[in-house]
N, C-alpha and C positions, 0 to 999 in steps of 0.2 A: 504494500500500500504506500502510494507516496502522500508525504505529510508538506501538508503546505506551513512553513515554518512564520512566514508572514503572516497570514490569518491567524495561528497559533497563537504568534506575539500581540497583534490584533484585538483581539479577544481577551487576552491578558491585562488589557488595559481596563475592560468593561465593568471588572468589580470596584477600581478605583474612581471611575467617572461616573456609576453607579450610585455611591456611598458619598461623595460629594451633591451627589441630589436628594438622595434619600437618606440623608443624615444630617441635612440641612437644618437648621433651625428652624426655617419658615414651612419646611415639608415636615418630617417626622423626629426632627435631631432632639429637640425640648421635650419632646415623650418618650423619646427614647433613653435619654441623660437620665430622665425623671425614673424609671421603670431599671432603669441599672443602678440606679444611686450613683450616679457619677454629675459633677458640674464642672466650671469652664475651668478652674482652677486645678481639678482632677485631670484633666482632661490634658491640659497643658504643662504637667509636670512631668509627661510622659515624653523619650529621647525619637523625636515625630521622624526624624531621620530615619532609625534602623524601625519603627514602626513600620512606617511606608515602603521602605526597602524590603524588608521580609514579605511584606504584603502583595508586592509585586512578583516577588520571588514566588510566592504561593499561588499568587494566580494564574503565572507561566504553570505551575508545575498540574492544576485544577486545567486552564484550555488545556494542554496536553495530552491529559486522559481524556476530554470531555469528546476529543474526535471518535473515541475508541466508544463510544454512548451513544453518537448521532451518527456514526458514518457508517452503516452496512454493511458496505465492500470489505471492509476490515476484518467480519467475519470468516470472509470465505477463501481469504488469504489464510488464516487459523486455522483452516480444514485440510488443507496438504498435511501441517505438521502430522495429522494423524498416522500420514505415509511415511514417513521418515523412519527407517529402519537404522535403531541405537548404533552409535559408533561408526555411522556413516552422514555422509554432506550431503546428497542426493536424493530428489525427491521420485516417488513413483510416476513412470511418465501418464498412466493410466488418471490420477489425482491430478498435473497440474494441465491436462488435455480440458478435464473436466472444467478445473476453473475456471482456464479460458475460455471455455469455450460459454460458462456462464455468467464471465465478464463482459464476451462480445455481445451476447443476450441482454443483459439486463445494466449492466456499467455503470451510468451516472442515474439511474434510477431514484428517487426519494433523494436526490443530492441538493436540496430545494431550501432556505430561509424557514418556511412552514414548517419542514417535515423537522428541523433541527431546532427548529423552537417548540416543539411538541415535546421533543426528547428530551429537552433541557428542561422543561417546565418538569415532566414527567423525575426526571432525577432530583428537581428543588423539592417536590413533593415525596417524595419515597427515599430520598436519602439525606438530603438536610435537612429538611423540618423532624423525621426522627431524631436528628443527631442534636440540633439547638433548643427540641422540645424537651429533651432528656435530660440535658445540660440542664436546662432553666431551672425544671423540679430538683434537681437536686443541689442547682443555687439558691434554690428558696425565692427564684423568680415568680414575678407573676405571668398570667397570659399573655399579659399586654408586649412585656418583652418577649418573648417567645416568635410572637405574632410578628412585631415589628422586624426583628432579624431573620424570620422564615423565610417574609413575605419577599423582604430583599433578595434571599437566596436564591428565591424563587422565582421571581422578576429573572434576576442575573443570570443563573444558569439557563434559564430560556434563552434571552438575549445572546450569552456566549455560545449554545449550542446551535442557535439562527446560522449565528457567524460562520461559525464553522463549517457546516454544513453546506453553507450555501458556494463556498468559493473551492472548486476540489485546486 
């Protein structure tokens, strides 16, 4: 599968241009402070440098997988390995006959902005909201935060998995 490394990085940006809107003060930022117990003082005591830097670092390393969610194709590159007889480099011609020949068939297929915002929604819902709803109960959060940082998650990996998606 080739990885378009531009989109990738692309994409990588979307949780930071994301979180400056939806952490805004005038969007969700004041109910969200209020629901973390955090304020501006908190907030700016923090070293924003390696903050944002790790953040970014994270969200390269989030697009990265997120193609491996919304890109199809990427499965049926995975289906040779089945051929590959241990202790050898070589795949069965009979396996990669097949894939091509189900690459030529179907290719850029659901390679679509829609079909990769589905998937992306689909993962904010079945994998980040378990993981930040989890979190919250046993920060002693309320809904309210829970809700507010899901919903981002949620937005975002849609948004990231659009991206992807849509440019092979």
């Amino acid at each position: 599968m080739h990885i378009n490394f531009i989109i990738v990085f692309v994409a990588a940006l979307v949780p930071t241009i994301m979180g400056f809107i939806w952490y805004n003060p005038k969007v969700l930022g004041t109910a969200w402070m209020k629901a973390a117990n955090l304020n501006q003082d908190k907030m700016k005591s923090g070293n924003m440098l390696l903050i944002f830097g790790l953040s970014l670092f994270f969200s390269f390393l989030l697009s990265f997988e997120m193609q491996f969610l919304v890109i199809h194709q990427a499965g049926a590159y995975s289906m040779m390995f089945h051929y590959i007889t241990p202790g050898q480099a070589n795949y069965s011609t009979d396996a990669v006959n097949y894939v091509n020949d189900m690459m030529a068939k179907y290719g850029n297929e659901f390679r679509t902005f829609k079909h990769g915002e589905l998937h992306g929604t689909i993962a904010g819902f079945f994998i980040a909201l378990p993981i930040i709803a989890t979190g919250a109960m046993f920060e002693g959060k309320g809904f309210k935060y829970a809700a507010i940082n899901a919903g981002y998650w949620i937005i975002t990996l849609g948004l990231m998995g659009g991206l992807i998606c849509a440019f092979p």
